[in-house]
C-alpha positions as CSV (number, residue, x, y, z in Angstrom):
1,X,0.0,0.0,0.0
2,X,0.9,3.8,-1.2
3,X,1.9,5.6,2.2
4,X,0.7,8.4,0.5
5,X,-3.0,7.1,0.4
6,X,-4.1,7.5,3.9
7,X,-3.0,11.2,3.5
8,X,-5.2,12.0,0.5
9,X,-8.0,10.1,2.2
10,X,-7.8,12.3,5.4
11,X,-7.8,15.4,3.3
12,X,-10.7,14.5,1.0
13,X,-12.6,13.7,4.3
14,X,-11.9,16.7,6.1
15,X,-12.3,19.0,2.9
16,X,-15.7,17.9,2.3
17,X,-16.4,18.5,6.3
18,X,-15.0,21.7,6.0
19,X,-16.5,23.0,2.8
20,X,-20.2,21.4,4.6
21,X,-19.4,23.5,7.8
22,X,-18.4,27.0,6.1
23,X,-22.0,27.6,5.1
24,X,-23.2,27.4,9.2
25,X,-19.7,29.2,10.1
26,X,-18.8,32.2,8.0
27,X,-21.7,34.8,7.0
28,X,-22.5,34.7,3.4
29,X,-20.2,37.0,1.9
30,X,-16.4,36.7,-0.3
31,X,-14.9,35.0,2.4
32,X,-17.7,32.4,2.8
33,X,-16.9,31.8,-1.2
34,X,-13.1,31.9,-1.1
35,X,-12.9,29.4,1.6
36,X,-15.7,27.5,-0.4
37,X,-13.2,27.3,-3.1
38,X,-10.1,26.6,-0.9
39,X,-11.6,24.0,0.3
40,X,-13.6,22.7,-3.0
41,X,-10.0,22.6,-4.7
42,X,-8.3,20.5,-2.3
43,X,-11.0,17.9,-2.4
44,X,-10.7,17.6,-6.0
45,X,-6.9,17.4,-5.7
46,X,-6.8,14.7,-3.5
47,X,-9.7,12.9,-5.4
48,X,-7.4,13.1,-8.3
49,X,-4.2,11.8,-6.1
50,X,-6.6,9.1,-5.0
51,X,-7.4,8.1,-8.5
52,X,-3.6,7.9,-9.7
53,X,-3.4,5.9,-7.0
54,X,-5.4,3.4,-7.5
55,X,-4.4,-0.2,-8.1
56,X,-4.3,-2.4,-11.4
57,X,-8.5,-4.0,-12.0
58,X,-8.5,-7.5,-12.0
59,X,-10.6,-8.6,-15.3
């Protein structure tokens, strides 16, 4: 197993927690949506690592 992998699954976990709590957090306003990015960005960066990483399908 990738050590790497248990790194890009905490930060895709705690990037979707965080991107769910900044809407009962921060008022709406351009912080609410530049942390909403922030945080929308790394999930789909470590959803990308994750998918790199994945292992060879058996057919």
């Amino acid at each position: 197993m990738n050590p790497v992998k248990p790194l890009f699954w905490f930060v895709l976990l705690a990037g979707i927690v965080a991107n769910g709590s900044l809407n009962f957090l921060v008022e709406q306003s351009g912080l609410n949506i530049a942390l909403s990015v922030v945080s929308g960005v790394v999930v789909l960066v470590s959803a990308a690592g994750l998918w790199m990483l994945r292992g060879p399908r058996e057919s």
